[in-house]
C-alpha positions as MATLAB code, in Angstrom:
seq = 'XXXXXXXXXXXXXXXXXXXXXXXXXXXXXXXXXXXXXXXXXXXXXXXXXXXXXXXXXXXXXXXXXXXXXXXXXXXXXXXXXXXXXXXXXXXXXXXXXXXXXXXXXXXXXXXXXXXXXXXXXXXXXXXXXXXXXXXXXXXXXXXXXXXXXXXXXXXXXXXXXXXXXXXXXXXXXXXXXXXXXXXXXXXXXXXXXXXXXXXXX';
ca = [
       0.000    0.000    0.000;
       1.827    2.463   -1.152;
       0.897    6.468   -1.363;
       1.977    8.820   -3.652;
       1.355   12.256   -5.063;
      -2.023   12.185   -6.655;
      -0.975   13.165  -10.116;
       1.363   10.370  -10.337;
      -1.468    8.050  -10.445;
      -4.060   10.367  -12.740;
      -5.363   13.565  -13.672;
      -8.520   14.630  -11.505;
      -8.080   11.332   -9.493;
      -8.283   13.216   -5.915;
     -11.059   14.918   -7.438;
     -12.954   11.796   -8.182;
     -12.343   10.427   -4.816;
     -13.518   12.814   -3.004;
     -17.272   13.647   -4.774;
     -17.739   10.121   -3.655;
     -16.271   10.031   -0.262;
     -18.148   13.181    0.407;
     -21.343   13.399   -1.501;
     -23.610   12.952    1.418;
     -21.210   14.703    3.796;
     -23.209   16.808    6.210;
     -20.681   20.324    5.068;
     -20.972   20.050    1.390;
     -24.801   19.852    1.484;
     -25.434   22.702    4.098;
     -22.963   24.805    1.584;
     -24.085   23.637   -1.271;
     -27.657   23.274   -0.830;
     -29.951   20.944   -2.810;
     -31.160   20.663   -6.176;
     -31.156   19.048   -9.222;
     -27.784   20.404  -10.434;
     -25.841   19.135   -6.756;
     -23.565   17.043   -8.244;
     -22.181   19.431  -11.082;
     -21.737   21.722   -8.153;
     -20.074   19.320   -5.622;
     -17.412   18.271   -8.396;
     -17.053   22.459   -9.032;
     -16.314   22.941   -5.166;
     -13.992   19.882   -4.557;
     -11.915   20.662   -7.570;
     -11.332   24.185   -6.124;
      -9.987   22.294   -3.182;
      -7.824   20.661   -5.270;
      -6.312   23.012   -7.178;
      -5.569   25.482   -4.500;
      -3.526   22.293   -2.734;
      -1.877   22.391   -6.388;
      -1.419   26.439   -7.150;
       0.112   26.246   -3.492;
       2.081   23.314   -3.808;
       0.753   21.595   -1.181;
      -0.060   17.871   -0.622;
      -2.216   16.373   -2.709;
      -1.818   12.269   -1.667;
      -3.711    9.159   -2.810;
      -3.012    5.656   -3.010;
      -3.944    3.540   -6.091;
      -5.407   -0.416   -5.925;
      -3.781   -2.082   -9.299;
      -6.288   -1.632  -11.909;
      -8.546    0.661   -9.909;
      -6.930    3.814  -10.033;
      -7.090    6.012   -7.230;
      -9.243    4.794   -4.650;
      -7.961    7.261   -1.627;
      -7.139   11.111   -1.433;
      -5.735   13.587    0.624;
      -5.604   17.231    1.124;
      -3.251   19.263    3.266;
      -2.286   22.812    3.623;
       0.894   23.526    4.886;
       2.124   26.490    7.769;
       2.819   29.456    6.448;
       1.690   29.339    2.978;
       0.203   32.257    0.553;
      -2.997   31.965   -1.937;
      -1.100   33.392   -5.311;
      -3.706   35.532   -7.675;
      -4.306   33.025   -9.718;
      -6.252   30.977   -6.991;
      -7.679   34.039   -5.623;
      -9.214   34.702   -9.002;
     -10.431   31.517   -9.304;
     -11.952   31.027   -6.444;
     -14.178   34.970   -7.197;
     -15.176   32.765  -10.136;
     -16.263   30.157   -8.710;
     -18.505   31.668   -6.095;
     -19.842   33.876   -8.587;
     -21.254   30.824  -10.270;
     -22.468   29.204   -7.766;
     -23.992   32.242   -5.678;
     -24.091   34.350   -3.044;
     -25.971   32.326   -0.265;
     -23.859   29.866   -0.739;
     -20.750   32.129   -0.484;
     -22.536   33.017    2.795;
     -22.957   29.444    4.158;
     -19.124   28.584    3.513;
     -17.865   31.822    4.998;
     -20.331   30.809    8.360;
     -18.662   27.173    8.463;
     -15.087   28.521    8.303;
     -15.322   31.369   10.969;
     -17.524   28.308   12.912;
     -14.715   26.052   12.412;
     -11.987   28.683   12.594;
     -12.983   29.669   16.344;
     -12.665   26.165   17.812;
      -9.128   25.481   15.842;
      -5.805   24.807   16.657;
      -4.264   28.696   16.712;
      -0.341   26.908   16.482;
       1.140   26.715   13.019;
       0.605   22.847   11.571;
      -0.159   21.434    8.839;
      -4.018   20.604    8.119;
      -5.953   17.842    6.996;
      -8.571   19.230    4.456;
     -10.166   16.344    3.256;
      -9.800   13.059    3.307;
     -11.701    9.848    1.503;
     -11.804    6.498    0.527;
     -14.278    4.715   -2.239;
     -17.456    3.011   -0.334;
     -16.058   -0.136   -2.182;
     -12.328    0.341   -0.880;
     -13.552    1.311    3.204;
     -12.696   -0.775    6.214;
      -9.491   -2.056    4.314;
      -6.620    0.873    6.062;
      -6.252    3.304    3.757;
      -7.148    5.775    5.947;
      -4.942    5.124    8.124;
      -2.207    4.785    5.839;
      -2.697    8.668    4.718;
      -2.869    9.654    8.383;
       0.289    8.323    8.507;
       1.940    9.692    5.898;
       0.880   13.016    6.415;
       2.082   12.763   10.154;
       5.722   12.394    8.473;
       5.196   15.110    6.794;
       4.357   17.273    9.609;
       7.304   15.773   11.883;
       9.491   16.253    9.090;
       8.575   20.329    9.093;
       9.771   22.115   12.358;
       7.765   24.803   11.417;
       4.545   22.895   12.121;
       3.508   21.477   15.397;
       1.341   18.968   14.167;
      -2.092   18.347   12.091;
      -5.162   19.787   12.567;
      -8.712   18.754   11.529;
     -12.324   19.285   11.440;
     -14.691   16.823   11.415;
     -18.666   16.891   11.053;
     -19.313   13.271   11.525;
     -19.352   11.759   15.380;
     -18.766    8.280   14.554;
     -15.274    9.825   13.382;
     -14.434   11.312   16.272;
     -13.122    8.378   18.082;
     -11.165    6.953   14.999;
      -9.440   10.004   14.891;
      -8.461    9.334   18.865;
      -7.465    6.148   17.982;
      -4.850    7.784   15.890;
      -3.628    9.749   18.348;
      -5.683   12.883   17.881;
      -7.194   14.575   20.753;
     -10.785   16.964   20.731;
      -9.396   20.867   21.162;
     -12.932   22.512   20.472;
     -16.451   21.963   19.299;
     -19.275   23.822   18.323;
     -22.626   23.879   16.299;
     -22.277   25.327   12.804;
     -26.223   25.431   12.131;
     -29.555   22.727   13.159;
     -28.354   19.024   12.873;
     -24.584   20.030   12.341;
     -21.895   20.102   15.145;
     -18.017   20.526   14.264;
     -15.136   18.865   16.236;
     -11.919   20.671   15.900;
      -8.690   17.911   16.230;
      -5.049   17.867   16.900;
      -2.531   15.561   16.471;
       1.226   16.611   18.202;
       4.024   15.844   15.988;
       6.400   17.149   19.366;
       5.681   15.041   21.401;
];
């Protein structure tokens, strides 16, 4: 199981993991809203992600299953880095398209999130996901992992931070060595849980 820089195994891989891993996730449809046109929008918003990890040069990880492709993906910003114009523009663009309200409800869940979370510089865990027909077999884990190198391998981070929106994640994340530093409601039926993992010990 080995991971490696997303575009090493395809173009738009991370992208297609993640509209999977996170199509029903409780963030992308309070942002996004419902409607017909959901999934056009979902792949619009992820591939932002992406390619701000990418303008920034930031890690973009996956691991691949033979034949399968890409059937994991990571996201991480690093400490310390700088959105260049060309993201900045891009991302005007995209929220012009998809709407003020909507601009709104992302702005709410980052100043939410961004109250709660881990004020020391560190690297942090965007997203992560795994196909529903790849789960329960470690890979995961095996990101975790490898993104806790990269963090002890930077002495300009202290560790990786995290939000989560699901509960049931909460204590996998422990299990990882992650411990709760905040939580709070973002809106009805949606709770953040702000996470840190200490790469000093």
């Amino acid at each position: 199981m080995t991971v490696t820089h997303i575009e090493a195994i395809a173009g738009g891989a991370a992208a297609d993991v993640l509209c999977e891993a996170f199509h029903d996730y409780p963030v992308m449809r309070f942002v996004l809203g419902e409607g017909p046109d959901y999934d056009r929008r979902l792949r619009w918003l992820i591939s932002l992600f992406v390619a701000a990890r990418a303008l920034r040069g930031e890690p973009i990880l996956g691991i691949a299953d033979g034949e399968s492709g890409a059937v994991a993906a990571a996201l991480v910003t690093l400490p310390g880095r700088e959105s260049p114009p060309e993201l900045i523009a891009k991302r005007q663009s995209f929220w012009n398209e998809i709407g003020s309200g909507a601009k709104a409800r992302y702005d709410h869940y980052r100043s939410v999130a961004g109250s709660i979370g881990v004020p020391t510089p560190s690297h942090h865990l965007n997203m992560i996901g795994v196909r529903r027909a790849s789960q329960g077999r470690g890979f995961a884990r095996v990101l975790v992992e490898a993104i806790h190198q990269l963090a002890q391998a930077d002495t300009a981070s202290a560790g990786v931070s995290l939000n989560t929106e699901a509960a049931e994640n909460v204590p996998l994340y422990e299990h990882l060595g992650y411990r709760v530093s905040g939580r709070a409601r973002v809106t009805d039926g949606i709770e953040t849980w702000a996470m840190f993992w200490s790469a000093r010990g």
